[in-house]
N, C-alpha and C positions, 0 to 999 in steps of 0.2 A: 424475815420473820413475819406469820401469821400476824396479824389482828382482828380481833371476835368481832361482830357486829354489836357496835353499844344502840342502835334500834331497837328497842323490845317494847310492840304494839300490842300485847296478849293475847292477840288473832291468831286462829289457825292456820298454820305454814298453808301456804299454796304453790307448789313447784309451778306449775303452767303458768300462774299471775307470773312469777318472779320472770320466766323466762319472756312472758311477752313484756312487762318492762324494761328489760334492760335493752331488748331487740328496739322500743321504742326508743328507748332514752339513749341508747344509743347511734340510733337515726339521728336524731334529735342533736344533740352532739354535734352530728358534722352537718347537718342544714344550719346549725349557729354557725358554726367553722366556716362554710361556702358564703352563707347570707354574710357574716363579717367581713368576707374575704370580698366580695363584689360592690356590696356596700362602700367599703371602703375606696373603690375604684370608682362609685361614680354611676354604679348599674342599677341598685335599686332604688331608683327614684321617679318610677313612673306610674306607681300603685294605681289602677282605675284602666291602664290601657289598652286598648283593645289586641287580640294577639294579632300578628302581622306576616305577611307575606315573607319571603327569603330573597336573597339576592339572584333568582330565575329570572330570565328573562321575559317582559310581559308588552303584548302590546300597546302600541300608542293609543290616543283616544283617534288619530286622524292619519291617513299615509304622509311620512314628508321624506325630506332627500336626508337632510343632516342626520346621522344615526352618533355622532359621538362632538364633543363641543371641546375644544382647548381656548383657553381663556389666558389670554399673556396677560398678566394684572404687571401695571405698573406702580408699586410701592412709592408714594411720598410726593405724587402727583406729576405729570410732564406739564409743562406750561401747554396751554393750545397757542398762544401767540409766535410759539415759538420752535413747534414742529408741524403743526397741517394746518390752524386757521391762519391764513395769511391775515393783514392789515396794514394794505399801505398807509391809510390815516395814522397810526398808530405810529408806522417810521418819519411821516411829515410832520406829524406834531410833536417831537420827541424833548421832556425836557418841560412842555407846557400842561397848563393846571387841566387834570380830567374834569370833568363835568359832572355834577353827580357820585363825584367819587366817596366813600365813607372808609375814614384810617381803619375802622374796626372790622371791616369785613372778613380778613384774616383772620391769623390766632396771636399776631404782633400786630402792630401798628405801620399805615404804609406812608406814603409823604403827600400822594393827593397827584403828586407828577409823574405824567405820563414817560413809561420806560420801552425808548425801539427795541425791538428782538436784536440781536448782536450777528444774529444766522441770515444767510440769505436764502431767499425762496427761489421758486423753479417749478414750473407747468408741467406735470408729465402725463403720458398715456393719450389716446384717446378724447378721454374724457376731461384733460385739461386742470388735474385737481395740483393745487400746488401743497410741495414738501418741501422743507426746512433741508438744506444741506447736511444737514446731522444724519438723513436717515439714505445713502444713494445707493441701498439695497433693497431696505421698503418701496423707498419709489417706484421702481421698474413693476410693481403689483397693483397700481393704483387702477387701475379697470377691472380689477376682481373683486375691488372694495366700495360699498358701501359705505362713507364718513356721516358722523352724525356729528354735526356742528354745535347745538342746541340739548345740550344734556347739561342737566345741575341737581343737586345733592342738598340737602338740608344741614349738613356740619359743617363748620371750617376746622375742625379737630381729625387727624388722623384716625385716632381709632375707633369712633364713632362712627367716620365716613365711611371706614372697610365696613367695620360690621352691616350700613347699612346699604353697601354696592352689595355683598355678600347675603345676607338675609333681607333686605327689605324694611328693618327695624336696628333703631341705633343701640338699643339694650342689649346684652347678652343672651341666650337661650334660647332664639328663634335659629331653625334652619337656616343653613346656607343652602345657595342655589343646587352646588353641588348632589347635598344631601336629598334634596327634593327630587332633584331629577332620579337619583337613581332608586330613591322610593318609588317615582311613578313608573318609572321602564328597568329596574332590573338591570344585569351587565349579561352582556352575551359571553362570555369567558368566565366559566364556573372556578378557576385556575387562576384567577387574577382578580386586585378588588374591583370594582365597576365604577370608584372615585377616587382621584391621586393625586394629592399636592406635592408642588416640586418646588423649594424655596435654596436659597443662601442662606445669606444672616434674615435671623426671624425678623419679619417685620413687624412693625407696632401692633399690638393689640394679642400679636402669638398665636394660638392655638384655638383661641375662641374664635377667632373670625372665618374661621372654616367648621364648624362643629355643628353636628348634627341636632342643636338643642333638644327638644323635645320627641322628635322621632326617634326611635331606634336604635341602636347606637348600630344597628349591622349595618347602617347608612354613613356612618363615619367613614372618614376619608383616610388613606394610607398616607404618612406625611413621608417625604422623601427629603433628607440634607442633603443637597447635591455636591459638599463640600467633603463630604465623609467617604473616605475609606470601604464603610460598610454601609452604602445608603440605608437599609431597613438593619436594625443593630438587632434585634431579638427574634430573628426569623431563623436563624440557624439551633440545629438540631445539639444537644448537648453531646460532647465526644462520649460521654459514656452507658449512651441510648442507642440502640436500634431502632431501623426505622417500627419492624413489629412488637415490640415495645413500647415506642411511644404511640401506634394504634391501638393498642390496646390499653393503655392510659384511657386516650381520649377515648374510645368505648365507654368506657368502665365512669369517665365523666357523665356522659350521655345517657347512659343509663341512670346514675343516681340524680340528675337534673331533673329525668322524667320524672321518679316519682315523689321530686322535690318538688316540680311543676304541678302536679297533679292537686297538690293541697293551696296551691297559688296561681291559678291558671291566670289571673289579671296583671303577671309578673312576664309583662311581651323583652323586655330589655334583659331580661336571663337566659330565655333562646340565643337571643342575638349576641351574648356572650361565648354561648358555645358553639355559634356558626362561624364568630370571629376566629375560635380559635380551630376548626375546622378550615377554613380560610389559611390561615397561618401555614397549615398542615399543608396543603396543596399547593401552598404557593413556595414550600424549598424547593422544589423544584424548578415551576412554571416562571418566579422572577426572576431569577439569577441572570436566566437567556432572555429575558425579558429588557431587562436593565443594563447587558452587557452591548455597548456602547462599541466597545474591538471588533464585536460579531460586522461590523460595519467594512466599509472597504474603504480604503484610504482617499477613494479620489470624494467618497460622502463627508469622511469625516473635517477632511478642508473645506468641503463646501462653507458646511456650518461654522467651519473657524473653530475647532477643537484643537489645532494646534498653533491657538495665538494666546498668549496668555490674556489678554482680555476678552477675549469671547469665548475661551474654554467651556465656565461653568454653564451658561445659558445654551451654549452649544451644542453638549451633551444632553444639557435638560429637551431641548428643541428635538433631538433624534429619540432621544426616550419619549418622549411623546408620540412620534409619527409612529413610532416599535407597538407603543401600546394600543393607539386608533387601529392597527394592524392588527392588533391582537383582543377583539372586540372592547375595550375598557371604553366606558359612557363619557367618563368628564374628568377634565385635567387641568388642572391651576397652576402655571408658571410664574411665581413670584420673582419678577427681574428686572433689574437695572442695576444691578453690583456686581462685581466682580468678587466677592467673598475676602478681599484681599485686608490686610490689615488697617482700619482706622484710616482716615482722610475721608474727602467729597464722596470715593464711589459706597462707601460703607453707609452712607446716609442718600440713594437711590433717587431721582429728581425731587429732591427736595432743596431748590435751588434758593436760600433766603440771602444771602450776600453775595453769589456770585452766578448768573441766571446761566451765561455762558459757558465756565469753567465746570458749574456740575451736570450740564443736560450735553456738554460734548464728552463726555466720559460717562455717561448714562446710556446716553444713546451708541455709543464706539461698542459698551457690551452686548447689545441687543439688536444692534441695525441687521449683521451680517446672517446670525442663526435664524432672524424673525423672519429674512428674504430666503435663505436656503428652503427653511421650513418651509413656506408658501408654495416655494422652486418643487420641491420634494414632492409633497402632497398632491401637485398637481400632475407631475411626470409619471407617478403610481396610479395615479386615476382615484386619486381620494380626498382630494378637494370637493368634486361634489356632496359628499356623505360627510363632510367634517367643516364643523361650524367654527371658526376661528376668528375670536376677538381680543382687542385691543384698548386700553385705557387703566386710567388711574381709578383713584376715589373722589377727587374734585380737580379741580383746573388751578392757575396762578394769576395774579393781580396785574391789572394792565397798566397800573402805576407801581411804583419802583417801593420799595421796601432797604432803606439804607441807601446807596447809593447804583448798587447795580443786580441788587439783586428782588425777587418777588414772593409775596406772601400767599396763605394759601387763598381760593375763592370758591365757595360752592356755587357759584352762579354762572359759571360759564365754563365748560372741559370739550374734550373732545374724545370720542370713542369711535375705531371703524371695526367692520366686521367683512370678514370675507369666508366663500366656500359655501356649508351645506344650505341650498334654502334662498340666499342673498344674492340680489340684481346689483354687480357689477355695473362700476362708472357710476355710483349716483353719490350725491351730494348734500344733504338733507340737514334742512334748520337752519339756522345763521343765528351768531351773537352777533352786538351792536358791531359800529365801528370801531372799536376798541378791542375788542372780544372782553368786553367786561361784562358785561350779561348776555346771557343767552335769550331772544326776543324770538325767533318764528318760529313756527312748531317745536317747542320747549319740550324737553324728552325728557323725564324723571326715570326714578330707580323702575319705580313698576312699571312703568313702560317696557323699557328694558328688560326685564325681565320676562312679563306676559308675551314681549316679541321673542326672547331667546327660547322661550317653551314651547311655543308656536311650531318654530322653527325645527324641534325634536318631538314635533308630533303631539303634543301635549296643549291641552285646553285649560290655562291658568285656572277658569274658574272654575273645575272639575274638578282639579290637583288639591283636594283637603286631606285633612288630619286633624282628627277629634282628641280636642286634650283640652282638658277641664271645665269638659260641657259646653266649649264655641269647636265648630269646624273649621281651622286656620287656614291661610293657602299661603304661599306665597308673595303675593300681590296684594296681599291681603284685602283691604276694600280700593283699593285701583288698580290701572292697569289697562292702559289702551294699545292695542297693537299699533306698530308703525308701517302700516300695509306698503307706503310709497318703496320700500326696499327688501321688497318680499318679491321673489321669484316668479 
């Protein structure tokens, strides 16, 4: 049934007004619809930003060898006592009062007495560097590695420490490193994202600790469940879509972006909405073989331990990696020390507070075997030199005991090596005390670390800004020394 218009302005009709308002208001209409719809995701929140580059590839500020970085993050900290920093002091005083020691340095309280490592050590390589028996597949790579003895954190809190190994700052909403880097260089694989996290069970802090804060969001990182059936769940095409159907969708997107864009050109985080899903589009195809892990041959996929039930998930994560440095992808976060399995020691990743031994030999059982293949791999393919491969947690563990056998967390003394693109093999750099309860000779912070991992991919920390809210941010933000003694 009709309804009259109850409107009556006593103006004279105007067909042309009527038809360009309703063209308006009907615009109008679905820019509310899209603005609600992204809003609501998260996208428009960057009012003032400048428009930005796309996911193309750009060059460095400097030539370097590393062109793609994987980064094994160890969730929940490894002790350094008790995988690379050796301390024989530490086994001969075992049991007696630390010196110096403070209960609170952790996020519990510790007992002040000193705890031996329960592992034995062993000198390997060349270069003499000693390893915990936990790791006798790491080992065999200790001349391609760089250790840095002398790194410390400002949290003794988990999610604090990720976000600030990860961005530099312990707040939420700064970059992670990830993000930066593939702001500054771009991915060479138009067909793939150019940043990928690969986790088990989420670790603490989730989703923020890798998030692109304030850049872009087309700099966000692809999360990968290595646990799931369907690693990327929303990348497949609806059954009752064509592929030229859903291109002309996303057209017909593109086009009403443009001249939604057009009246909000300050709106950079809307592009990158529909680059991502551009992205999305290119990549049903380019992941799938990307990700398939079978495409492998069977004497590889033993290598890495894909057919042990504990080294399965990190094993696969380890080959999708090498697949993706293959396939130009910039930068890849392997969240490991679990085995995904149900509840116990390995679902909680070296976070060893009552039992130092039982959770860092089941920590390290899932990651020794694919972290050595990995290395093994890379370098039989001739892409070790071009691929920057690092190791370590968010903070280190207490050189006094925590209950009876086991350790709390400590930002003041960890250990992190680096091997591959860029990095001088057989070196050994820094030292914590006798204890490794503090870190004392050339003392390595986050921005250290960092301004060196940029370095290393060609990249000049103090170059690497982004203007958001009237300061130029970097990374490093106001520090950041390089660590030249393990520079190529």
């Amino acid at each position: 049934m009709k309804r009259k218009n109850s409107i009556q302005s006593g103006l004279p009709f105007n067909f042309e007004a009527r038809r360009a308002f309703l063209k308006n208001a009907g615009s109008g209409f679905g820019s509310l619809a899209l603005t609600g719809l992204l809003s609501e995701q998260g996208i428009l929140n960057s009012a003032g930003a400048e428009e930005e580059e796309g996911l193309e590839a750009r060059e460095p500020h400097f030539v370097s060898k590393a062109k793609s970085i994987i980064w094994l993050f160890m969730p929940g900290s490894p002790s350094q006592v008790d995988t690379f920093d050796y301390k024989p002091m530490l086994q001969k005083k075992d049991g007696e009062t630390l010196e110096g020691a403070d209960p609170k340095t952790g996020f519990f309280t510790t007992s002040g007495k000193l705890l031996k490592s329960p592992f034995k050590f062993q000198q390997h390589g060349e270069s003499g560097a000693w390893v915990s028996e936990i790791f006798p597949h790491v080992s065999r790579h200790v001349d391609d590695m760089s250790f840095l003895y002398s790194c410390f954190s400002r949290s003794n809190n988990h999610t604090p420490a990720m976000l600030e190994m990860n961005s530099g700052a312990f707040l939420q909403g700064r970059p992670c490193m990830g993000s930066w880097v593939t702001y500054g260089l771009g991915t060479e694989n138009q067909n793939l994202p150019g940043f990928v996290v690969m986790h088990g069970a989420m670790p603490r802090g989730g989703n923020p600790i890798w998030a692109p804060g304030f850049l872009p969001k087309v700099y966000q990182p692809t999360a990968i469940d290595g646990r799931s059936q369907q690693p990327i769940s929303n990348l497949s095409r609806l059954n009752s879509m064509t592929d030229p159907q859903q291109r002309t969708q996303l057209d017909l997107l593109k086009e009403l972006n443009a001249s939604h864009q057009k009246l909000r050109p300050h709106e950079a985080d809307l592009a990158a909405r529909l680059e991502s899903f551009e992205l999305a589009y290119r990549m049903q195809t380019a992941a799938p073989e990307a990700l398939d892990v079978k495409e492998e041959s069977e004497t590889i996929q033993k290598l890495y331990g894909v057919d042990q039930k504990e080294t399965e998930l990190v094993a696969r994560q380890c080959i999708t990696a090498r697949r993706m440095v293959e396939r130009g992808v910039r930068f890849i976060q392997i969240y490991a020390g679990t085995n995904g399995g149900g509840g116990g020691v390995a679902d909680v990743p070296w976070d060893g507070h009552s039992d130092i031994g039982l959770n860092h030999r089941i920590a390290a059982k899932s990651v020794d075997q694919p972290i050595g293949a990995l290395l093994s791999d890379l370098k039989a393919r001739g892409l070790l030199d071009s691929t920057l491969v690092v190791w370590g947690g968010e903070f280190g563990r207490t050189s006094d005991s925590q209950g009876s056998q086991g350790r709390d967390h400590n930002p003041n003394a960890f250990t992190m090596w680096m091997a591959g693109g860029g990095i001088k093999g057989g070196v050994q750099y820094g030292a914590s005390d006798d204890f490794g309860y503090k870190a004392v000779h050339n003392r390595v912070g986050v921005n250290d670390l960092h301004a060196t991992l940029l370095h290393l991919m060609g990249i000049d920390h103090m170059k690497l800004t982004y203007r958001f809210n009237g300061r130029d941010y970097r990374l490093t933000d106001l520090g950041g020394d390089l660590i030249q003694e393990i520079i190529a």
